[in-house]
PDB file with one MODEL, atoms N, CA, C and O in Angstrom:
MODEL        1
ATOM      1  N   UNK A   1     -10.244   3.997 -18.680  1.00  0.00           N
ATOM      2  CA  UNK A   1      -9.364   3.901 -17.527  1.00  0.00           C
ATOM      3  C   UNK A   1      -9.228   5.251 -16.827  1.00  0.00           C
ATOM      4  O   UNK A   1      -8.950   5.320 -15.630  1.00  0.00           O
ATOM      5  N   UNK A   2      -9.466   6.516 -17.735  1.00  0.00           N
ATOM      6  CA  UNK A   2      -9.336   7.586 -17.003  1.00  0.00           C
ATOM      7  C   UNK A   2     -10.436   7.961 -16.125  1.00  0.00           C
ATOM      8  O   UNK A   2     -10.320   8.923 -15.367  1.00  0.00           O
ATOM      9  N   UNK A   3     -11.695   7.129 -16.192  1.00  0.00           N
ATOM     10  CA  UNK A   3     -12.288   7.393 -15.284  1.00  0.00           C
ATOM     11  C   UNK A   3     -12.774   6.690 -13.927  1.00  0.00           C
ATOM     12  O   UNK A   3     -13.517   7.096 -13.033  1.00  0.00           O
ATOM     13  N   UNK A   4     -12.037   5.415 -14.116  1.00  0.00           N
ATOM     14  CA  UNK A   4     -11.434   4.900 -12.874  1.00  0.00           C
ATOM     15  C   UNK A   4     -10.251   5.396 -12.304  1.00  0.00           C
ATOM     16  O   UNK A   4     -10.300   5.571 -11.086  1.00  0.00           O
ATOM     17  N   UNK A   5      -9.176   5.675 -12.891  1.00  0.00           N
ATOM     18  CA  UNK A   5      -8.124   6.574 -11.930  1.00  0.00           C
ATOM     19  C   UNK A   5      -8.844   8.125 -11.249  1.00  0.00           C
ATOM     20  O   UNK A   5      -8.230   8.699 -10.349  1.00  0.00           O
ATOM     21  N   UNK A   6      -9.874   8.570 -11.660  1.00  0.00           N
ATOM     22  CA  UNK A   6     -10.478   9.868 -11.557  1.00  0.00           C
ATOM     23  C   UNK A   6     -11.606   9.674  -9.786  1.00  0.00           C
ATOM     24  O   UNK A   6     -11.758  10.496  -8.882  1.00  0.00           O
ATOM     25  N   UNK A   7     -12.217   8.133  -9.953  1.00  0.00           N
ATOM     26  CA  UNK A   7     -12.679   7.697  -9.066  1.00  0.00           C
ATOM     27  C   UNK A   7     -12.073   7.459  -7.943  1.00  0.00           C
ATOM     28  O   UNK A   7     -12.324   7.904  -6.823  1.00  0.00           O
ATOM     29  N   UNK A   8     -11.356   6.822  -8.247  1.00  0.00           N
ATOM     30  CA  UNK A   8     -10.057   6.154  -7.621  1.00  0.00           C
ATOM     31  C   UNK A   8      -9.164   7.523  -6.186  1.00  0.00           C
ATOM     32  O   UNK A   8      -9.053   7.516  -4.960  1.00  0.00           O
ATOM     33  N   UNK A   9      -8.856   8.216  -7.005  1.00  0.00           N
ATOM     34  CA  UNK A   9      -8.083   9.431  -6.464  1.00  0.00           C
ATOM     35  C   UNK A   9      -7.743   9.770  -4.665  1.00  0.00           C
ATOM     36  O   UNK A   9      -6.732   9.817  -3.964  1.00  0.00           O
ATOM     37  N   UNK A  10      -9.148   9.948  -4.470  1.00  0.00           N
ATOM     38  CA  UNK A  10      -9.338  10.507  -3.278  1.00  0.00           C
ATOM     39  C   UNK A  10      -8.822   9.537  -2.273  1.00  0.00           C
ATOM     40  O   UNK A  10      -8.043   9.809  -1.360  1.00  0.00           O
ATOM     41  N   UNK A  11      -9.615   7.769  -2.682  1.00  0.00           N
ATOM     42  CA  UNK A  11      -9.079   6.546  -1.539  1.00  0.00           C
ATOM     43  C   UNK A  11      -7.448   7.120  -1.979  1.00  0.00           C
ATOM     44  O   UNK A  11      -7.019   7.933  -1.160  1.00  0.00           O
ATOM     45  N   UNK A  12      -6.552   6.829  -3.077  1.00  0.00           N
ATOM     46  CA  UNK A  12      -5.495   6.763  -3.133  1.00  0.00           C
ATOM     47  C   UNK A  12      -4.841   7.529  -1.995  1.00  0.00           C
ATOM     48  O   UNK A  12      -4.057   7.110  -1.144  1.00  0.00           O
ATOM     49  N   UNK A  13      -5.420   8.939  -2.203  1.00  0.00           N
ATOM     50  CA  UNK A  13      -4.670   9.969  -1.607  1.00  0.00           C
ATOM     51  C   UNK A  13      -4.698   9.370   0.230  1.00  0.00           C
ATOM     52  O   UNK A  13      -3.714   9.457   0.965  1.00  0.00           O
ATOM     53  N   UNK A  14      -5.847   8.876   0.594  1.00  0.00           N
ATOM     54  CA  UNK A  14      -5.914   8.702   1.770  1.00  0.00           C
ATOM     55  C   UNK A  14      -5.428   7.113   2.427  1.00  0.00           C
ATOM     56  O   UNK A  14      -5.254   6.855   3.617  1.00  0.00           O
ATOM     57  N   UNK A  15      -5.276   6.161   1.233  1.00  0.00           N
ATOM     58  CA  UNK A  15      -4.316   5.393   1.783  1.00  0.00           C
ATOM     59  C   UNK A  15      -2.870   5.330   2.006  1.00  0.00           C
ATOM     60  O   UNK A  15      -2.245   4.754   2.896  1.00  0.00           O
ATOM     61  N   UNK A  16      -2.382   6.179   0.824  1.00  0.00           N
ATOM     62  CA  UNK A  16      -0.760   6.369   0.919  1.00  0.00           C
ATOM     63  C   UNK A  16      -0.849   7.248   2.160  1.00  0.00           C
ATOM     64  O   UNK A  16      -0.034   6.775   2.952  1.00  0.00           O
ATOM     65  N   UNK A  17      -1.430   8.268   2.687  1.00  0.00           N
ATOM     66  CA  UNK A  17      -0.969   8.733   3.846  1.00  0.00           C
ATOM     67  C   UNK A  17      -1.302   7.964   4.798  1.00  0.00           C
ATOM     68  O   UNK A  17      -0.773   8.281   5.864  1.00  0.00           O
ATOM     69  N   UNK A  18      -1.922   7.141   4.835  1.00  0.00           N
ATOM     70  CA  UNK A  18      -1.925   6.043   6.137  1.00  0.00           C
ATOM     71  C   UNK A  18      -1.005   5.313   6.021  1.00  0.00           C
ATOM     72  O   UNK A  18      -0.272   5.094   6.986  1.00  0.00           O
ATOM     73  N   UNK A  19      -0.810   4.784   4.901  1.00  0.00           N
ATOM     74  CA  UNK A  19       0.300   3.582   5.036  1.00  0.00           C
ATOM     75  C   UNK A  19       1.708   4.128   4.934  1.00  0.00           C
ATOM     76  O   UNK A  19       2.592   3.278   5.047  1.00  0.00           O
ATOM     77  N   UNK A  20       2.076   5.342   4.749  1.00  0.00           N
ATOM     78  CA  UNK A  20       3.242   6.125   4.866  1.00  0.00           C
ATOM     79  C   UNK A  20       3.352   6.428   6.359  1.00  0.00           C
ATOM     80  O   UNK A  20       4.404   6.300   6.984  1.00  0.00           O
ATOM     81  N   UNK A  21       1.918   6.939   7.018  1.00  0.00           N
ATOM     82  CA  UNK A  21       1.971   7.134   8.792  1.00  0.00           C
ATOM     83  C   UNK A  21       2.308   5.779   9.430  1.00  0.00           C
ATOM     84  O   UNK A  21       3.077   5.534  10.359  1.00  0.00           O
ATOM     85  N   UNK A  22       1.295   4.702   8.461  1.00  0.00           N
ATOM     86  CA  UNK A  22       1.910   3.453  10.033  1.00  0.00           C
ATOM     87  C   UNK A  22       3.645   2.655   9.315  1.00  0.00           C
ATOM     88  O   UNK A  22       4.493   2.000   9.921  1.00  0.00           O
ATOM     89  N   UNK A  23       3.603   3.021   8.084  1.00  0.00           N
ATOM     90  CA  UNK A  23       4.884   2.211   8.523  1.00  0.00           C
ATOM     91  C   UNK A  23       6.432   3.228   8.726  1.00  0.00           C
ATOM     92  O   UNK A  23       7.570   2.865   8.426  1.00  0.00           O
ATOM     93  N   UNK A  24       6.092   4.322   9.213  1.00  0.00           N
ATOM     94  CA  UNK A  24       7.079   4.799  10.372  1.00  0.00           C
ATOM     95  C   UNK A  24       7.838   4.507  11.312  1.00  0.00           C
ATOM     96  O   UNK A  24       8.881   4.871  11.855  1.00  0.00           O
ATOM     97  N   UNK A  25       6.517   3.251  11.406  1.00  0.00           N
ATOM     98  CA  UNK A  25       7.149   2.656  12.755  1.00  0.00           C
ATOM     99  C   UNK A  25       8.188   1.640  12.659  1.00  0.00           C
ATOM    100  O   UNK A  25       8.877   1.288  13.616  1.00  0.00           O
ATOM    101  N   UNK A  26       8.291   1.126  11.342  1.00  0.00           N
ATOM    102  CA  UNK A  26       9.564   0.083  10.834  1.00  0.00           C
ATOM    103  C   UNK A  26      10.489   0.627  10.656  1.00  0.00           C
ATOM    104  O   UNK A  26      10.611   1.603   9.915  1.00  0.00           O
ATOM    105  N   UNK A  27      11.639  -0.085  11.536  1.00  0.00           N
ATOM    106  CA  UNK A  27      13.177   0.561  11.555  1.00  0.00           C
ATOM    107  C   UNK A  27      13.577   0.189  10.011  1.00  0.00           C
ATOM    108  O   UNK A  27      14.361   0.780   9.269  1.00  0.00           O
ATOM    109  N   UNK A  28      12.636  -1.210   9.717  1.00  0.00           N
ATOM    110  CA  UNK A  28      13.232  -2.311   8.248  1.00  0.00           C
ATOM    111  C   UNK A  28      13.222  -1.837   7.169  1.00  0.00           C
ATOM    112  O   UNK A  28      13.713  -2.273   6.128  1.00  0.00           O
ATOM    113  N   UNK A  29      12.416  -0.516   7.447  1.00  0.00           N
ATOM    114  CA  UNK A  29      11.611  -0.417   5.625  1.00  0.00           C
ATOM    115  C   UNK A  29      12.270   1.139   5.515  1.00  0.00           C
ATOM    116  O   UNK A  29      12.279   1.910   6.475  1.00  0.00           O
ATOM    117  N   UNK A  30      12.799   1.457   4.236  1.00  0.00           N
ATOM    118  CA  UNK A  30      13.469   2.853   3.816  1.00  0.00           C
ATOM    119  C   UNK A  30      12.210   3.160   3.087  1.00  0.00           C
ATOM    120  O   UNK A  30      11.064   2.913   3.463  1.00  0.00           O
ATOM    121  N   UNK A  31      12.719   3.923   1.625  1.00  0.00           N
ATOM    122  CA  UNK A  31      11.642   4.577   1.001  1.00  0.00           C
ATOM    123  C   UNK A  31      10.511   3.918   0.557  1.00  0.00           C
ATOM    124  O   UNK A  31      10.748   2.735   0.311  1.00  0.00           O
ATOM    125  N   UNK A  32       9.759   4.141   0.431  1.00  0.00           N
ATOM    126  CA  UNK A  32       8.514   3.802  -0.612  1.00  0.00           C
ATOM    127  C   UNK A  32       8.312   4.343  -2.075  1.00  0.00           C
ATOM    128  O   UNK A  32       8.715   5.429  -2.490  1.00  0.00           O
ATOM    129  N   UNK A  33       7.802   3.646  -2.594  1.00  0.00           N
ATOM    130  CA  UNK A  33       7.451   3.901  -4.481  1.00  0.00           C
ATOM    131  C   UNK A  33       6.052   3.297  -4.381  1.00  0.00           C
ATOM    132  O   UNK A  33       5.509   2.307  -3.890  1.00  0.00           O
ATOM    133  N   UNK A  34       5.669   4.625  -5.246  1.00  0.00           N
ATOM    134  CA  UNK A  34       3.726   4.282  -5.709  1.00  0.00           C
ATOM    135  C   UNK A  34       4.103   3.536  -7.280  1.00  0.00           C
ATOM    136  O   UNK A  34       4.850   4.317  -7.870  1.00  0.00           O
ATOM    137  N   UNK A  35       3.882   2.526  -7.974  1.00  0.00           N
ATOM    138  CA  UNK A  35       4.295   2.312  -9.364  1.00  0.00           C
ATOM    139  C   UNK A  35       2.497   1.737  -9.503  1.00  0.00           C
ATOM    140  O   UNK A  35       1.709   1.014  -8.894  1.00  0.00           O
ATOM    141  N   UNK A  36       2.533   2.416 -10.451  1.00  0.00           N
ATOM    142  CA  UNK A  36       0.673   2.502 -10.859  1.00  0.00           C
ATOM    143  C   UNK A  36       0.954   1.713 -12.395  1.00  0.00           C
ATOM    144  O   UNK A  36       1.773   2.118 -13.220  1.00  0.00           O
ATOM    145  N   UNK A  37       0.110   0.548 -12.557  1.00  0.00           N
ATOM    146  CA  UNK A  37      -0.031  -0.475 -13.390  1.00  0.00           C
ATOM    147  C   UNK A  37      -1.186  -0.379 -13.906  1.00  0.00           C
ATOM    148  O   UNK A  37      -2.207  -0.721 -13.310  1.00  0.00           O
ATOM    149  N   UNK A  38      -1.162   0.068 -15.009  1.00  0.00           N
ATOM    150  CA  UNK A  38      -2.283   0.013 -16.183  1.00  0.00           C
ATOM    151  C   UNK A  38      -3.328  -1.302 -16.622  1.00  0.00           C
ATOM    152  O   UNK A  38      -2.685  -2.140 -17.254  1.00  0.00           O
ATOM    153  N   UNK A  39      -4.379  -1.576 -16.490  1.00  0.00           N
ATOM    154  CA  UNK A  39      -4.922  -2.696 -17.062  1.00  0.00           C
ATOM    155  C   UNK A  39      -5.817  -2.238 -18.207  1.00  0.00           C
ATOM    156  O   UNK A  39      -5.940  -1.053 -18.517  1.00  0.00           O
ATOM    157  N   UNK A  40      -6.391  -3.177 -18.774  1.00  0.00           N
ATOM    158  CA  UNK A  40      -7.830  -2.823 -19.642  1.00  0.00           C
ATOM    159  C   UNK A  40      -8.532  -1.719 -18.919  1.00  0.00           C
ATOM    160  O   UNK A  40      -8.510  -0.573 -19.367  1.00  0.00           O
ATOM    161  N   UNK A  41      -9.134  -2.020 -17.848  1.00  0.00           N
ATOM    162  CA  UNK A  41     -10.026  -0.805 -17.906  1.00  0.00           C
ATOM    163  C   UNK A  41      -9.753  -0.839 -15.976  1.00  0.00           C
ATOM    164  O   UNK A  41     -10.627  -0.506 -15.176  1.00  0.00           O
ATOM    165  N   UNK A  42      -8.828  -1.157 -15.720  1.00  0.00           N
ATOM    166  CA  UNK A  42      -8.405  -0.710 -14.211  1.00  0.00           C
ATOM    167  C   UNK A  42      -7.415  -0.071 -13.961  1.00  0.00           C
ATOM    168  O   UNK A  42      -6.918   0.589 -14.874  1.00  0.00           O
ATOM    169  N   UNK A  43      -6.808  -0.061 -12.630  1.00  0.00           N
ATOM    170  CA  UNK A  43      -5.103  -0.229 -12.628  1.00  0.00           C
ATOM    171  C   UNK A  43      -4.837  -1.107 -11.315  1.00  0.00           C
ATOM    172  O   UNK A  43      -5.592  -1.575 -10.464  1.00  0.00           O
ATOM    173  N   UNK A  44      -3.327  -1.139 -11.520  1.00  0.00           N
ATOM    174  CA  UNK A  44      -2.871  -1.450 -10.069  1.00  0.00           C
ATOM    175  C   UNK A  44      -2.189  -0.407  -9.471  1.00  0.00           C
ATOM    176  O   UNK A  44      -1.398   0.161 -10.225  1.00  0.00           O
ATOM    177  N   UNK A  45      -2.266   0.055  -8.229  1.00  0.00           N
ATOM    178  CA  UNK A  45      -1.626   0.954  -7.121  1.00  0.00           C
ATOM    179  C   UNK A  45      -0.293  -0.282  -6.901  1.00  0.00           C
ATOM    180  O   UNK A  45      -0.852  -1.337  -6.603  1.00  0.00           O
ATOM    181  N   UNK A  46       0.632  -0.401  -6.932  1.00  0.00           N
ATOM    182  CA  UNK A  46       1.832  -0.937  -6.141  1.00  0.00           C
ATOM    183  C   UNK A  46       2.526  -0.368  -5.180  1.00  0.00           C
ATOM    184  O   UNK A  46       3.169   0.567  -5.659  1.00  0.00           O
ATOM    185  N   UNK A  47       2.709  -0.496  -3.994  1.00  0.00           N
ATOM    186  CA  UNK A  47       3.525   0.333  -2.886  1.00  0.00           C
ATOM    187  C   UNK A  47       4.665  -0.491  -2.379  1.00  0.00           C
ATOM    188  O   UNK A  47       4.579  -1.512  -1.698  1.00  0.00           O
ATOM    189  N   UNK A  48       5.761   0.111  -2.817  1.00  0.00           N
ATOM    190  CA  UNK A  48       7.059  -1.123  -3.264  1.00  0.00           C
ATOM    191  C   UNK A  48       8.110  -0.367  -1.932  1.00  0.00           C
ATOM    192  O   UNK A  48       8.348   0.841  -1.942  1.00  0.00           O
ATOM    193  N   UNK A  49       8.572  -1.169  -1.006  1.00  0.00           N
ATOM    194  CA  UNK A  49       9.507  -0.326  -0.050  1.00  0.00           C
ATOM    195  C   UNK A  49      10.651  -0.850  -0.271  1.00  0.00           C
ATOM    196  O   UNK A  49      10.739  -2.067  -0.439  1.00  0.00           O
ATOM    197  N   UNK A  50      11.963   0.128  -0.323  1.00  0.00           N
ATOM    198  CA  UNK A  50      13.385  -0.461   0.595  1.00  0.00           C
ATOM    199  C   UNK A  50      13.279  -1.336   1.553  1.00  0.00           C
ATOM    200  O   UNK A  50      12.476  -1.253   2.483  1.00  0.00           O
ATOM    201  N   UNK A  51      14.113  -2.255   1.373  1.00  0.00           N
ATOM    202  CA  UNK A  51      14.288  -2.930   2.716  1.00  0.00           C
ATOM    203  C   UNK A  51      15.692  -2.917   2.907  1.00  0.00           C
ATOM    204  O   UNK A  51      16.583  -3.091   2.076  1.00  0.00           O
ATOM    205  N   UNK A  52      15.786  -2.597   4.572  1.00  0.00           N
ATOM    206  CA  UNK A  52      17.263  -2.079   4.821  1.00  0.00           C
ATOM    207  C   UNK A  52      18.190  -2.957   4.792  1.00  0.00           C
ATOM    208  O   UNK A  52      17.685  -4.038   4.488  1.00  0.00           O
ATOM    209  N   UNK A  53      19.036  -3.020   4.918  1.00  0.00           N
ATOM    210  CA  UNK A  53      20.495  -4.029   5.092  1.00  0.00           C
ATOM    211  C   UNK A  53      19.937  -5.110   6.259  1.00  0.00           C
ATOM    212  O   UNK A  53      18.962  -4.722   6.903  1.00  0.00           O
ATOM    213  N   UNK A  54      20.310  -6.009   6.473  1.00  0.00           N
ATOM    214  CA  UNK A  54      20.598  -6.618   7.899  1.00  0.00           C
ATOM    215  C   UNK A  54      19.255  -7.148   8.208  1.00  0.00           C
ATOM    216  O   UNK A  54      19.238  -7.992   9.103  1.00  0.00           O
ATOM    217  N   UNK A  55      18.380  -6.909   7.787  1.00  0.00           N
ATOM    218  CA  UNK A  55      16.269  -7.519   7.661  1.00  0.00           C
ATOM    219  C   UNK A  55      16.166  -8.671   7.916  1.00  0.00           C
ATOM    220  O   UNK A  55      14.970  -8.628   7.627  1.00  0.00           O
ATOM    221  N   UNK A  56      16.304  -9.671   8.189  1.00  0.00           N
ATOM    222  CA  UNK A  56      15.690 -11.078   7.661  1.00  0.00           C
ATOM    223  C   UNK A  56      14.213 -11.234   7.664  1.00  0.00           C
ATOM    224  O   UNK A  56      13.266 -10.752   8.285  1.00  0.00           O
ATOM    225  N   UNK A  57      14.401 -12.097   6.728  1.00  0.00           N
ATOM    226  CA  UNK A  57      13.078 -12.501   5.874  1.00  0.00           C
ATOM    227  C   UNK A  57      11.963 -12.819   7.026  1.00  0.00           C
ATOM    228  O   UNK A  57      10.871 -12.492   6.561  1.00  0.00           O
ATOM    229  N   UNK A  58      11.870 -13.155   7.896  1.00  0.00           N
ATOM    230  CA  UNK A  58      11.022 -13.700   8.840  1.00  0.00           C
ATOM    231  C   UNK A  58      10.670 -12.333   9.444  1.00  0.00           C
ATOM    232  O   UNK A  58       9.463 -12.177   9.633  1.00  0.00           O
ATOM    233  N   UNK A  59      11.372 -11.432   9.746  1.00  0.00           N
ATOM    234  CA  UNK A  59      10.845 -10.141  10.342  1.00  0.00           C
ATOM    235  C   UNK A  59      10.333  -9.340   9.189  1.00  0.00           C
ATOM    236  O   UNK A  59       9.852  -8.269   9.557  1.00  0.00           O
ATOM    237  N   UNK A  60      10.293  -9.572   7.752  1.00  0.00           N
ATOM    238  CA  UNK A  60       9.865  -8.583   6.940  1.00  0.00           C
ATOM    239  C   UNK A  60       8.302  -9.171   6.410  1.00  0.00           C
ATOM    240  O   UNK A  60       7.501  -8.444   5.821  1.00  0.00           O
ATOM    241  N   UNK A  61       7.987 -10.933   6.809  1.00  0.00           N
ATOM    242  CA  UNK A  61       7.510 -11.322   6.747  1.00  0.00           C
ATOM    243  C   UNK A  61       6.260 -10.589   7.593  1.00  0.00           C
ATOM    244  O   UNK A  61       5.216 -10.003   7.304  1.00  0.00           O
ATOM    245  N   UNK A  62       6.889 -10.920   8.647  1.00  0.00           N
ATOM    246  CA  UNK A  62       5.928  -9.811  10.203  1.00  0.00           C
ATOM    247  C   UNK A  62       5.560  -8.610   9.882  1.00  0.00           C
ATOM    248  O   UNK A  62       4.527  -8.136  10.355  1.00  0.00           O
ATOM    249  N   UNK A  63       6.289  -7.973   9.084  1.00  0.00           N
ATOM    250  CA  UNK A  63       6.052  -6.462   9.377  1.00  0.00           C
ATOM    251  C   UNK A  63       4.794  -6.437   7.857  1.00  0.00           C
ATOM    252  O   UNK A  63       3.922  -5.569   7.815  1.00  0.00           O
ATOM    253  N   UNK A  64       4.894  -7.237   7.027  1.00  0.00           N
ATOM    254  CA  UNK A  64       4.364  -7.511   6.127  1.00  0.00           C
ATOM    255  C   UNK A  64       3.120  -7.500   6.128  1.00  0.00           C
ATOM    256  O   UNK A  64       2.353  -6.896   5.377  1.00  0.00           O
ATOM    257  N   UNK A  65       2.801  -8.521   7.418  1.00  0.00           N
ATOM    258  CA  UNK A  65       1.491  -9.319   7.317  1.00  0.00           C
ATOM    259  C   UNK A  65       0.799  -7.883   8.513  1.00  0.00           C
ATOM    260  O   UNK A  65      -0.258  -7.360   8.162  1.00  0.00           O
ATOM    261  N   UNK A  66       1.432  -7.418   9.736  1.00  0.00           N
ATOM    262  CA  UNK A  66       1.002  -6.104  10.168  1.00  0.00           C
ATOM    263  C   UNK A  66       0.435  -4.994   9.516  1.00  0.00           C
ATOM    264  O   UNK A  66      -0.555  -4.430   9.981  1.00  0.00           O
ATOM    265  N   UNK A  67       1.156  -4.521   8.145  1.00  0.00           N
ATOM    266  CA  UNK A  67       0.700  -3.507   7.536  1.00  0.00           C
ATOM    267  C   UNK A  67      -0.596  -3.536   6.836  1.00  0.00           C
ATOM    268  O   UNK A  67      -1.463  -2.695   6.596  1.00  0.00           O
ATOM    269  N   UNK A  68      -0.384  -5.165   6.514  1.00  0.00           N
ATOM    270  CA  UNK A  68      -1.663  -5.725   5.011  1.00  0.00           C
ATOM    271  C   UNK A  68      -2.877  -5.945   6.003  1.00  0.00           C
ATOM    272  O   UNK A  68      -3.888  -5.862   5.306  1.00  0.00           O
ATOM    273  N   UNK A  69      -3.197  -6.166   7.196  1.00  0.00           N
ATOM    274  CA  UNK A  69      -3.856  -6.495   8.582  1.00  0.00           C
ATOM    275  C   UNK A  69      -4.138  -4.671   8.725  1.00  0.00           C
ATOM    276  O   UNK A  69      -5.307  -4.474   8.393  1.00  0.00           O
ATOM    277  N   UNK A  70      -3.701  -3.830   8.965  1.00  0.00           N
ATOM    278  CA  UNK A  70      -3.940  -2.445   9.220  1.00  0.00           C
ATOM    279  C   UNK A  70      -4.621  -2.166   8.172  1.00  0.00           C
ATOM    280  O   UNK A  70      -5.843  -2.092   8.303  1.00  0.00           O
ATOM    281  N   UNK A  71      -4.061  -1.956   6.957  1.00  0.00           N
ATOM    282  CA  UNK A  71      -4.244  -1.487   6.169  1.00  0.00           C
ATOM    283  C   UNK A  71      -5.575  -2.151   5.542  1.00  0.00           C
ATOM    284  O   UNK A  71      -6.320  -1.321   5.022  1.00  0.00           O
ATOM    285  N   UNK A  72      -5.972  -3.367   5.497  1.00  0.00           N
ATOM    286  CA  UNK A  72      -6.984  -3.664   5.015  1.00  0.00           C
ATOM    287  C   UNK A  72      -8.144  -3.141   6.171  1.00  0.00           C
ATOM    288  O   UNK A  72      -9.098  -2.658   5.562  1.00  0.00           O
ATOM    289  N   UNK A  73      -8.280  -3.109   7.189  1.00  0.00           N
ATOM    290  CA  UNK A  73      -9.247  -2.317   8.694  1.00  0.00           C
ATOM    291  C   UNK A  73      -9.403  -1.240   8.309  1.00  0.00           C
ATOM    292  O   UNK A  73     -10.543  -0.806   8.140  1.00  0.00           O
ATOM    293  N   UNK A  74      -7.984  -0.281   7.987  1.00  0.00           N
ATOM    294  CA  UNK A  74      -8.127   1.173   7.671  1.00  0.00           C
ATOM    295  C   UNK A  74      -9.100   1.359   6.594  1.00  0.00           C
ATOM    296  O   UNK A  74      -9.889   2.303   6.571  1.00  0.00           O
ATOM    297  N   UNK A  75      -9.001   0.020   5.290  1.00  0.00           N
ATOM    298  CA  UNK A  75      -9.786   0.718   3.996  1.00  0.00           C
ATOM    299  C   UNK A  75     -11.262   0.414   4.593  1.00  0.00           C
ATOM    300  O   UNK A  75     -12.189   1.081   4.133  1.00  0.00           O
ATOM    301  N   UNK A  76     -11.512  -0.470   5.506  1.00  0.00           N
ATOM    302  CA  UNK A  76     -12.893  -0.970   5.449  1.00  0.00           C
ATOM    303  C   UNK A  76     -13.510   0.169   6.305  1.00  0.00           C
ATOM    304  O   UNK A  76     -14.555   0.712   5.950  1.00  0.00           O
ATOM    305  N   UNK A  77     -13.087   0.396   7.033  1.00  0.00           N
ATOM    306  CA  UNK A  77     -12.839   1.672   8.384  1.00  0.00           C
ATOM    307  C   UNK A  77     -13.284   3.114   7.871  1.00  0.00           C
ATOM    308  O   UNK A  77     -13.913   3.911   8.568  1.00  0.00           O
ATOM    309  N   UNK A  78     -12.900   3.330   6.642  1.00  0.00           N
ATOM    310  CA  UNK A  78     -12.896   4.370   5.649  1.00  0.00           C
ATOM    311  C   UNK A  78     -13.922   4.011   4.493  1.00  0.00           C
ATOM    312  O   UNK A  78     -14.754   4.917   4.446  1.00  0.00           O
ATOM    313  N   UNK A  79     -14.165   3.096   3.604  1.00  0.00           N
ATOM    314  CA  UNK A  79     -15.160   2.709   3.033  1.00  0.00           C
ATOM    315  C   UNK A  79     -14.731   2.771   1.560  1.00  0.00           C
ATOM    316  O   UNK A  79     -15.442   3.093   0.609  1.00  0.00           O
ATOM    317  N   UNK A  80     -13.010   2.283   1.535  1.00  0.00           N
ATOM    318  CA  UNK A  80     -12.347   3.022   0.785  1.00  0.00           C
ATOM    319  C   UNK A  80     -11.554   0.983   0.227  1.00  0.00           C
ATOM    320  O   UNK A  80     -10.423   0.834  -0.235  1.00  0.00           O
ATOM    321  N   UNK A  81     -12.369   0.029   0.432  1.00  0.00           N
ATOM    322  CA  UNK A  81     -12.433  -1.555   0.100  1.00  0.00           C
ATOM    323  C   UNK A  81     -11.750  -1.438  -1.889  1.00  0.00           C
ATOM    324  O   UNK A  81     -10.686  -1.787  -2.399  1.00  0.00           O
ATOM    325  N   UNK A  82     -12.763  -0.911  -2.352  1.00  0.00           N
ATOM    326  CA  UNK A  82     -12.000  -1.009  -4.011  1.00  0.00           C
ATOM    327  C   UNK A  82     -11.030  -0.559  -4.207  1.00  0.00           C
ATOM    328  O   UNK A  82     -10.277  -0.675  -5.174  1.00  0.00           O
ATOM    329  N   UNK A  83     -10.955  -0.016  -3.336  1.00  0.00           N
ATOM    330  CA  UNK A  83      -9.609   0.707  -3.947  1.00  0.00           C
ATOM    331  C   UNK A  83      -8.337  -0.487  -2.986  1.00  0.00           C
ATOM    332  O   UNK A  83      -7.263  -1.006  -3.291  1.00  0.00           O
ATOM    333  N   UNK A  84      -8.782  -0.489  -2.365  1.00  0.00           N
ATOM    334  CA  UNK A  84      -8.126  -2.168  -1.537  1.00  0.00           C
ATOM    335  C   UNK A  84      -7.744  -2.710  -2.032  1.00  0.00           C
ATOM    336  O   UNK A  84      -6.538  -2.946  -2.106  1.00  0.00           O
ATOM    337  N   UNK A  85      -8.991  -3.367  -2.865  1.00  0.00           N
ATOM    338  CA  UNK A  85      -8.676  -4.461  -3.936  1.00  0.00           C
ATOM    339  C   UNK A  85      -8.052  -4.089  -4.959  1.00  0.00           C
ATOM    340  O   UNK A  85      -8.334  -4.970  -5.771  1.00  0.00           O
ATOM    341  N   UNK A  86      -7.288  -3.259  -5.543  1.00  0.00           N
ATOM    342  CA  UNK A  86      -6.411  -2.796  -6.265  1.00  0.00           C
ATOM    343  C   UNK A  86      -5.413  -2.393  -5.805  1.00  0.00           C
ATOM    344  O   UNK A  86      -4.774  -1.575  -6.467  1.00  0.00           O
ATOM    345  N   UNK A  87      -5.036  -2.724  -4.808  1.00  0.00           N
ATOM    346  CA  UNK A  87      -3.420  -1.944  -4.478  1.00  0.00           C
ATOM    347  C   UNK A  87      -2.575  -2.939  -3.507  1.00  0.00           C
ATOM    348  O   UNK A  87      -3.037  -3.427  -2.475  1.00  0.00           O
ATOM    349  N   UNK A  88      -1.260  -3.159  -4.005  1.00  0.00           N
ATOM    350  CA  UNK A  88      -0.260  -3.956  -3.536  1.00  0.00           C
ATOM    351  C   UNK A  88       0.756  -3.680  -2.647  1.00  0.00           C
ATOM    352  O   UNK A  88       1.210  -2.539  -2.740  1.00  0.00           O
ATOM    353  N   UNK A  89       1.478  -4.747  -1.403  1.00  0.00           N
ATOM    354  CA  UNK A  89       2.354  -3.697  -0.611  1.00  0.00           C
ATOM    355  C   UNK A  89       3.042  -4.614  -1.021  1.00  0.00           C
ATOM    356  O   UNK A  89       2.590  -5.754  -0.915  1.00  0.00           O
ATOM    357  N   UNK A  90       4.667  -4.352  -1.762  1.00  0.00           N
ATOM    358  CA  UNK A  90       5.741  -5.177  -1.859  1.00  0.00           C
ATOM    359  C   UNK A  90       6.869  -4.850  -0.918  1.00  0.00           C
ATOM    360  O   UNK A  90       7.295  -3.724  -1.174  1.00  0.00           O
ATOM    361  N   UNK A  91       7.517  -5.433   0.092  1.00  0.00           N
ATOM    362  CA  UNK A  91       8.570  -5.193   1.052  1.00  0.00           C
ATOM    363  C   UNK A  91       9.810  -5.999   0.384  1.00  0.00           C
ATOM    364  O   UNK A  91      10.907  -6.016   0.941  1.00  0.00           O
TER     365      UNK A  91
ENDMDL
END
């Protein structure tokens, strides 16, 4: 596993700063948490946000399906797909 997190690294580094830049733009979403999930011989990236007071579900829904829509362009965009397929956005 340490040498998939070792592989891994660089996409990491360059998706959390994208997905930290575009979701700026949500008044809905407070902090973010990276919680990294161990498997046999993978992991999972999790990117878990606050959601503010007053949200409803239908707009977090939206902002949801926006980020996972960016964010999947950005990895393909970048060439940075496996590491895609390992990482979760929870709102």
């Amino acid at each position: 596993m340490d040498k998939f997190k070792k592989r891994m690294e660089p996409a990491k580094e360059l998706y959390t700063r994208e997905l930290l830049d575009f979701t700026r733009n949500f008044d809905a979403l407070g902090e973010m948490t990276l919680i990294e999930e161990p498997d046999i011989d993978t992991q999972e990236y999790i990117y878990s946000f606050e959601k503010l007071n007053g949200t409803s579900q239908d707009e977090l829904d939206e902002i949801h399906l926006k980020i996972h829509d960016h964010m999947e362009e950005f990895s393909k965009a970048n060439g940075i797909e496996r590491f895609y397929q390992f990482s979760r956005i929870w709102l």
